[in-house]
C-alpha positions as CSV (number, residue, x, y, z in Angstrom):
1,X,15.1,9.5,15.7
2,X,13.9,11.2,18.2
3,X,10.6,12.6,18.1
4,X,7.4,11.9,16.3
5,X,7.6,15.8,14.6
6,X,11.3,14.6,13.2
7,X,9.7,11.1,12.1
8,X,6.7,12.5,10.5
9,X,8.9,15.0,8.5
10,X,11.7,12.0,7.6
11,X,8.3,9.8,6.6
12,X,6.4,12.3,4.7
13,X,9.5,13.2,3.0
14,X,10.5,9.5,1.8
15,X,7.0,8.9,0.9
16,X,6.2,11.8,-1.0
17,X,9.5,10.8,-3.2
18,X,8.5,7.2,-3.4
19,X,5.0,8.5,-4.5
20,X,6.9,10.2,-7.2
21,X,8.7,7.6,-9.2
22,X,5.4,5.5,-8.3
23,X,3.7,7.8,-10.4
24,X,6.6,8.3,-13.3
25,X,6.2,4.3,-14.0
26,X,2.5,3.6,-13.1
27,X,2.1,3.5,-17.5
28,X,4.9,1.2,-17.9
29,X,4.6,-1.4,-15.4
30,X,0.6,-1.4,-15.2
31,X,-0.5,0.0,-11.5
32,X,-2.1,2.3,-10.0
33,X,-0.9,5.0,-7.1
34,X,-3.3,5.8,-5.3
35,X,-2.2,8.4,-1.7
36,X,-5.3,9.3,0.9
37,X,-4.5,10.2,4.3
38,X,-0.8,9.7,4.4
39,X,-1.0,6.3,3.4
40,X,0.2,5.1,-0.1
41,X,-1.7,2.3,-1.9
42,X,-0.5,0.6,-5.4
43,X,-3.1,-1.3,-6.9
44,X,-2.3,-4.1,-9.7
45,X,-5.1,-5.3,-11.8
46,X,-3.0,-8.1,-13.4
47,X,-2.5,-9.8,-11.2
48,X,-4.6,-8.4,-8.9
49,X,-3.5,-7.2,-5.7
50,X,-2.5,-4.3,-3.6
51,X,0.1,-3.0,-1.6
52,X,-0.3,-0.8,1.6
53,X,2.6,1.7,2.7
54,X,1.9,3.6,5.9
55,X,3.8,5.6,8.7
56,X,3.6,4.1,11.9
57,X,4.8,7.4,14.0
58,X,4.2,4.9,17.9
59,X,7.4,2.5,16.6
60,X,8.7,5.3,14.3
61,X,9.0,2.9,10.9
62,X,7.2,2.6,7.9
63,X,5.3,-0.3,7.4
64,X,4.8,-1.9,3.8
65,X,2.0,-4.5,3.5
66,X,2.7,-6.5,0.1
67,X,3.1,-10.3,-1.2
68,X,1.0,-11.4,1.8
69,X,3.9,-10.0,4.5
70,X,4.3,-6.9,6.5
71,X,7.8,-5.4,5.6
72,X,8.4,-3.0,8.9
73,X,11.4,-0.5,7.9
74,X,13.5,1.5,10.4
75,X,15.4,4.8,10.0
76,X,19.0,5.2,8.9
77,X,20.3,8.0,10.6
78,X,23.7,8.0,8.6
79,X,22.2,7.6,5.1
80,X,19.0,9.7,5.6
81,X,16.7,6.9,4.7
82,X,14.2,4.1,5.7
83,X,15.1,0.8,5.1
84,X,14.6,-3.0,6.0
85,X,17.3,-4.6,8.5
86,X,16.4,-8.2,7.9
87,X,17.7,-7.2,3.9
88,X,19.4,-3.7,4.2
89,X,17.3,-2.8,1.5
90,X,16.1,1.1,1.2
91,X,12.2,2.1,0.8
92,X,12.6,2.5,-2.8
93,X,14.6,-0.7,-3.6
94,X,12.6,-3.0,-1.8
95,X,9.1,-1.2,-2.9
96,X,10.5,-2.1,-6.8
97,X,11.8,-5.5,-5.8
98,X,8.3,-6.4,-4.3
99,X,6.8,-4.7,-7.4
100,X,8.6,-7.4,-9.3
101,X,8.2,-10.2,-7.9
102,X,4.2,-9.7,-8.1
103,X,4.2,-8.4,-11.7
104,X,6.5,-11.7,-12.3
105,X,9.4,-9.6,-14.1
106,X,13.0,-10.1,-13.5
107,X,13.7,-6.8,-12.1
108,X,11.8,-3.2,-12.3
109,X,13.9,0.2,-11.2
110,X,12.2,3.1,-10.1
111,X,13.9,6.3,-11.1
């Protein structure tokens, strides 16, 4: 990337449609989405816990706080996307793989 304007836009963008399916399966897996400020919050009540997804427009990622670790994701100019290096997961893969492992279920989709 190359400025903050084109990483707030490519943020906003992959949040907003993370928010989305958050919201489409909040019944089904028992959370809650929660968005103030730019920053996305889901909140389990069994078992408790929260996780925190923020843009971080100094370092240009997007930062997920979840499962006691900060996940810090980077932008992938050729597929349009945010995702981890360490995994080569994308925002919406590793947010339903983290969702899992806390509910305790072997693997949860988001549409």
């Amino acid at each position: 990337m190359t400025d903050e304007l084109e990483f707030r836009r490519n943020a906003d963008k992959a949040i907003d449609a993370l928010t989305k399916s958050l919201f489409a399966a909040e019944e089904e897996i028992g959370f809650e989405v929660e968005v103030q400020n730019g920053v996305l919050n889901i909140v389990f009540e069994e078992p408790a816990g929260k996780f925190v997804i923020t843009p971080n427009a100094p370092v240009q990622q997007i930062w997920i706080s979840a499962l006691s670790t900060s996940f810090k994701l980077d932008w992938n100019e050729p597929d349009h996307s945010f995702y981890l290096p360490k995994t080569g997961e994308h925002l919406d893969r590793l947010v339903a793989r983290l969702i899992a492992e806390h509910m305790g279920i072997d693997s949860f989709t988001l549409a």
